[in-house]
C-alpha positions in Angstrom: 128.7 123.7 74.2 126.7 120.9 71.9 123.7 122.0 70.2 120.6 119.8 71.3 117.3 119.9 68.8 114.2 119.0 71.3 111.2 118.0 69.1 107.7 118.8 70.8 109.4 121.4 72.7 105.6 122.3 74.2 104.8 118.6 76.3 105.6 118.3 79.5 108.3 116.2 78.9 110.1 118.9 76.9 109.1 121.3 79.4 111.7 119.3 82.0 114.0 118.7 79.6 114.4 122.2 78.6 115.0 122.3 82.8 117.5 120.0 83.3 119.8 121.1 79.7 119.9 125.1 81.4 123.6 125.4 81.0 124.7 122.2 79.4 123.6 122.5 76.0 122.4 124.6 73.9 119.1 123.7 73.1 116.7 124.5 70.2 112.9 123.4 71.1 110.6 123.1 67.9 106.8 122.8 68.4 104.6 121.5 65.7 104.3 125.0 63.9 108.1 124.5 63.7 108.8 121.7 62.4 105.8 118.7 60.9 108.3 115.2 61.7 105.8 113.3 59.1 107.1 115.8 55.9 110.2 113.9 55.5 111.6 116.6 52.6 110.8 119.9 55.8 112.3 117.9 58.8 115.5 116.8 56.5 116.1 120.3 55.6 115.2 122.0 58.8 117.6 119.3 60.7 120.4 119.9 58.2 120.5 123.6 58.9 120.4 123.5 62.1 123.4 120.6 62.5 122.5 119.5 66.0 125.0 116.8 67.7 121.7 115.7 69.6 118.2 115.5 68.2 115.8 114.4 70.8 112.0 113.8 69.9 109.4 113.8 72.4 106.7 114.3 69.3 104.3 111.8 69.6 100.9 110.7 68.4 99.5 109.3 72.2 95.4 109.3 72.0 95.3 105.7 72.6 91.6 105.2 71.8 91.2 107.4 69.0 93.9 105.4 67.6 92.1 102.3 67.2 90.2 104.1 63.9 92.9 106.0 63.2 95.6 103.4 62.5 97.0 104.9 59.5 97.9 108.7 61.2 99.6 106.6 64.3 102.0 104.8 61.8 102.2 108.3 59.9 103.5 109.8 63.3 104.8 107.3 65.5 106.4 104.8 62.8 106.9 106.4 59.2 108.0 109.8 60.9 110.9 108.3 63.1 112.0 106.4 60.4 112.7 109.8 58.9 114.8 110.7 61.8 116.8 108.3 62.4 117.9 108.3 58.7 118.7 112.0 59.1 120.3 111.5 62.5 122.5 109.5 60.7 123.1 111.1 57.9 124.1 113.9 60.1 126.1 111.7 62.5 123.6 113.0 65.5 122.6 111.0 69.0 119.1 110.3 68.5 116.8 110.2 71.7 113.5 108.6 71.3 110.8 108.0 73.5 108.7 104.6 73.8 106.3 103.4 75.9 105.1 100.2 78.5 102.4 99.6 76.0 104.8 97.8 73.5 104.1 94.8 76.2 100.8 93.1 76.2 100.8 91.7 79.7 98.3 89.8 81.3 96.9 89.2 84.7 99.2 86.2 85.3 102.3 88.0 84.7 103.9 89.6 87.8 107.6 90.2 86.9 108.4 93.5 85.6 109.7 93.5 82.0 113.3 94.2 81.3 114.8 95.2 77.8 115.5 92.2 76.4 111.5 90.8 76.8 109.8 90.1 73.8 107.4 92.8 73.3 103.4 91.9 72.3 101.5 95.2 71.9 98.0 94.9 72.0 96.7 98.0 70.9 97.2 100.0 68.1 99.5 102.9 69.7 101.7 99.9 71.2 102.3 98.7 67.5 103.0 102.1 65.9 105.6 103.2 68.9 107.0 99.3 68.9 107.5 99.9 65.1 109.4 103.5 65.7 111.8 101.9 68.0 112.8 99.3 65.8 113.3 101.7 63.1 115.6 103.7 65.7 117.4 100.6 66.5 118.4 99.5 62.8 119.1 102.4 61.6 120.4 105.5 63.6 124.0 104.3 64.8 123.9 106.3 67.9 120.3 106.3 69.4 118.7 106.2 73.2 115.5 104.4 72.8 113.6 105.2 76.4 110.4 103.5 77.1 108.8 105.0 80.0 105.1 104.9 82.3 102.1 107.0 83.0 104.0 110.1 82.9 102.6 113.4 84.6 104.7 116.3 84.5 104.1 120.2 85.7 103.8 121.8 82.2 100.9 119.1 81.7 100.4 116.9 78.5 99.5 119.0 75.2 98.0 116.4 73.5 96.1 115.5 76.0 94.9 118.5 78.2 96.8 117.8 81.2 97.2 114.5 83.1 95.7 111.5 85.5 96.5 113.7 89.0 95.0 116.7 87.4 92.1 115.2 86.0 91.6 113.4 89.0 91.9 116.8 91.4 89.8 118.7 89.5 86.9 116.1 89.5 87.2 116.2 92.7 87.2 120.1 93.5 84.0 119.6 91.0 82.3 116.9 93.2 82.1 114.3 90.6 82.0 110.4 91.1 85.0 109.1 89.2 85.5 105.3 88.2 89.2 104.3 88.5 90.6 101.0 86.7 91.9 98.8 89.6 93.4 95.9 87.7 96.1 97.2 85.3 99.7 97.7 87.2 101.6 100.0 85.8 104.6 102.3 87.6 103.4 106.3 87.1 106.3 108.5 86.8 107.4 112.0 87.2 108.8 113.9 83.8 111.3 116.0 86.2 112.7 112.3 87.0 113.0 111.0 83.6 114.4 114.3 82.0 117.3 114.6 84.7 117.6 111.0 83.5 117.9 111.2 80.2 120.7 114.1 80.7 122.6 111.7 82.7 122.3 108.6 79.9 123.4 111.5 77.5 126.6 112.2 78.7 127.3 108.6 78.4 128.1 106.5 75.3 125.9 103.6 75.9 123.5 103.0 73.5 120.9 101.4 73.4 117.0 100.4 74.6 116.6 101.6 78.5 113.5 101.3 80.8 113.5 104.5 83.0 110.4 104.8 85.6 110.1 105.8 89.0 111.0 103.3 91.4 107.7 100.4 92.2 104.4 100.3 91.0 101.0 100.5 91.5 97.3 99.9 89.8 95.6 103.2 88.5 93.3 103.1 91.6 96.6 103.2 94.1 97.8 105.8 92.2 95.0 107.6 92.8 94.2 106.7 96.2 98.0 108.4 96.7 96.8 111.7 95.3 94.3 112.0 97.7 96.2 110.7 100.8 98.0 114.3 100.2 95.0 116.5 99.0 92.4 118.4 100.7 90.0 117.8 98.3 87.5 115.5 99.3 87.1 112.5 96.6 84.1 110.5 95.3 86.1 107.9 93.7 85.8 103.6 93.3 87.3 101.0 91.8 86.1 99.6 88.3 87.0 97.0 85.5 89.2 97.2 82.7 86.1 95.7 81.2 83.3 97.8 83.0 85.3 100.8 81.8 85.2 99.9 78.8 87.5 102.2 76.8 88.4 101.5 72.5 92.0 100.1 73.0 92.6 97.3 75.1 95.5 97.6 77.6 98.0 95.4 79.5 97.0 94.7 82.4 100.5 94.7 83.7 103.1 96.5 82.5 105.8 97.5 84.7 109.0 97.8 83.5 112.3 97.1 85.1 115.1 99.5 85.0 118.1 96.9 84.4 119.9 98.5 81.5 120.2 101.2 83.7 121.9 99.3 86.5 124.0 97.7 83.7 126.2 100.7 82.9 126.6 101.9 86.5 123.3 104.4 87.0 120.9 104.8 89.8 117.3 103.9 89.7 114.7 106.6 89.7 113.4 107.1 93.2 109.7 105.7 94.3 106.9 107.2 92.5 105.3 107.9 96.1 108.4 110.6 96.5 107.5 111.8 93.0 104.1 112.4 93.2 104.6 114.1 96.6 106.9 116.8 95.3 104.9 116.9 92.2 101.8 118.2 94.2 103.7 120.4 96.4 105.0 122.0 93.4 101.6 122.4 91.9 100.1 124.0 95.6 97.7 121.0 95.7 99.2 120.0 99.6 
């Protein structure tokens, strides 16, 4: 059985991971009292000892609008730091699995073809520059690496860095009876962290290398997405379309940024199903329908 280190073995990512690896690995999470990815000298050492054949990170600095004035901690993290790892992973001949994101696009409201791997990428926002960096660190120097950019993820276990995510923030408004402003006019495809673990486990067991886009299937504007939640809840909303610009948040983002799955259909794998079939088992799951 291979040995799989799983960095930020606390997000809700990990937490599905962890799920779909039960008997096919051996895996070894690591939180951030485990193991800090941005001391270089620790995470070689720690790494070493332990010999995985796979080391995936899910560690990530995500706060996009804190970002903006804290440019040099999201390089630290998302850039410097996975430098550091894929020097080790090679040093240590390891597969190195490395999460990106839709926001390594800049798209604008013209734009209505999803992106595929080989599109230039034009972030637009400091945590689209730090996590576009981190790839291309991955990419020149860790031999055998899985670059995975992925969109609006939700997951059961609920994002630690963030205190949860967009349908649980949104249902609890609502149990609360507050008005909530929804952006309406950036497209995006949300998508389930159950779906893009079972993913990833499949990708592992190939050899194929390389970038991949893996979201659910479609896509959707944040307002949709939330207009889906409550389709399926009991919870009466008081919810309404707004602006990128009325919102009004630090970081600008693209206001398209859907991202098509065709390195996946290159070696043979399925899509991900659509994220309407996600989010449907998601809030069974969670007792909200």
């Amino acid at each position: 059985m291979s040995k799989i280190v799983l960095i930020g073995s606390n997000g809700q990512l990990a937490h599905d991971l962890i799920g779909a690896l039960q008997d096919k690995a051996e895996v070894i999470g690591l939180t951030h009292n485990d193991i800090e990815i941005t001391d270089h000298q620790q995470t070689c050492a720690l790494l070493k000892e332990l010999q995985p054949q796979t080391i995936i990170n899910t560690a990530a600095y995500h706060r996009v609008d804190e970002m903006e004035d804290n440019i040099t901690k999201a390089f630290a993290v998302n850039a410097e730091a996975i430098r550091n790892l894929a020097l080790i992973s090679r040093e240590i001949d390891a597969t190195l699995v490395h999460y990106s994101t839709d926001y390594v696009f800049g798209g604008d409201k013209t734009r209505q073809q999803p992106y595929i791997e080989t599109d230039p990428p034009f972030p637009i926002n400091v945590y689209g520059n730090s996590k576009l960096a981190g790839e291309f660190f991955v990419r020149d120097i860790a031999p055998k690496h899985f670059v995975i950019r992925s969109s609006g993820l939700y997951g059961i276990a609920g994002s630690s860095g963030k205190g949860g995510n967009f349908i649980e923030t949104m249902i609890k408004r609502a149990k609360e009876g507050k008005p909530t402003k929804v952006v309406a006019d950036q497209r995006l495809t949300p998508t389930s962290t159950a779906d893009l673990a079972a993913k990833t486990v499949e990708l592992l067991t190939t050899e194929a290398y390389g970038l991949y886009h893996i979201t659910n299937s479609g896509d959707c504007t944040w307002f949709e997405f939330a207009q889906a939640i409550f389709e399926h809840t009991i919870y009466p909303p008081e919810f309404s379309a707004t602006t990128t610009a009325e919102f009004g948040a630090r970081a600008t983002r693209p206001s398209y940024s859907v991202l098509d799955n065709y390195n996946l259909r290159a070696i043979g794998l399925e899509e991900l199903r659509p994220w309407q079939e996600a989010l449907q088992d998601y809030l069974i799951h969670k007792g909200h329908i």
